[in-house]
N, C-alpha and C positions, 0 to 999 in steps of 0.2 A: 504494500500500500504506500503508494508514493507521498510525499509530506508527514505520516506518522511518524512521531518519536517511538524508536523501538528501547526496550531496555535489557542490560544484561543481567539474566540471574544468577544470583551466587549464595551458593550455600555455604554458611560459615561452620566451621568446625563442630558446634555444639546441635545443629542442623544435621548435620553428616551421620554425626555421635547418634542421636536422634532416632534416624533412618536404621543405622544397624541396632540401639537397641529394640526397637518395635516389631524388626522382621525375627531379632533371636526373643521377644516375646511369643507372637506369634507362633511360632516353632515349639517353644516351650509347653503351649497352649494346644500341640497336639495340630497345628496346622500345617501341610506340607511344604516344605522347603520351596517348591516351586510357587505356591499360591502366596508365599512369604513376599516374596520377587516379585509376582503379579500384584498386590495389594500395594506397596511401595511405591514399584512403577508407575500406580496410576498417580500416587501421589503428582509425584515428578512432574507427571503428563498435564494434570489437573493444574498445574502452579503455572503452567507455559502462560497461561492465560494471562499472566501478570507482563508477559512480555509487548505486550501492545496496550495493556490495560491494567498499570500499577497500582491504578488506584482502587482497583474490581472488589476489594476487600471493606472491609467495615473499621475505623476507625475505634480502637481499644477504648481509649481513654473519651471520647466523647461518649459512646454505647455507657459507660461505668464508671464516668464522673472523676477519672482522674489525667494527669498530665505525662502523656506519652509519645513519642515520635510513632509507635508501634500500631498496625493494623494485623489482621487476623483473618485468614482467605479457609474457608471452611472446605476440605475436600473428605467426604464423605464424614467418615463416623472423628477424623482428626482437624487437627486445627492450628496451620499454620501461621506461625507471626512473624511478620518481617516489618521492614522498614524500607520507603521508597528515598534513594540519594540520588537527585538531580545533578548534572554534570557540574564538578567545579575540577577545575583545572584538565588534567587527562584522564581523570579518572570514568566519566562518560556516564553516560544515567543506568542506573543500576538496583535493582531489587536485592537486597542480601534477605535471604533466609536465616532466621536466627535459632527458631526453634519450632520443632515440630511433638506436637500431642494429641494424645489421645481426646477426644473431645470431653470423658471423663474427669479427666486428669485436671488438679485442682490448678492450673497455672496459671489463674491470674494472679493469685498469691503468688508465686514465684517470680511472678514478673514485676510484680509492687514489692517486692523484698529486696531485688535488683538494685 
């Protein structure tokens, strides 16, 4: 799409960490290795969305009333939060991934603890 800003995503360490502990949950959980892979993957798949469309997620801190850079892209039962960085210097526009959860998982406490 010619004139769209596109962005690059990047998963940062604790994202990454993330992804492998969910699929060796998962696993744990009696799920096959393979469907481990394919649950993930759609993650991944699901987040592309963010590359034409940073902003496709829901704002944390205005939804729950606190101050945060951080939005929240919901891809199925989990629940990604990143932060969108507009280009300053070479760095170029970019989505970082910061962390990924289970939609259970208590983390907005973890991210107000931050």
């Amino acid at each position: 799409m010619e004139g769209q800003t596109q962005y690059h995503i990047i998963y940062l360490a604790p994202a990454q960490r993330d992804l492998l502990r969910l699929k060796a949950f998962l696993m744990d959980g009696g799920v096959t290795p393979l469907r481990a892979r394919e649950i993930t993957k759609d993650i991944v798949v699901s987040l592309r969305i963010l590359i034409n469309n940073p902003h496709a997620g829901y704002r944390i801190g205005g939804k729950y009333g606190f101050s945060t850079p951080y939005r929240a892209f919901i891809c199925g039962k989990y629940v990604a939060v990143y932060e969108v960085l507009d280009a300053e210097g070479d760095g170029g526009n970019r989505v970082e991934i910061r962390r990924i959860y289970h939609g259970r998982e208590d983390y907005l406490n973890q991210l107000i603890e931050k």
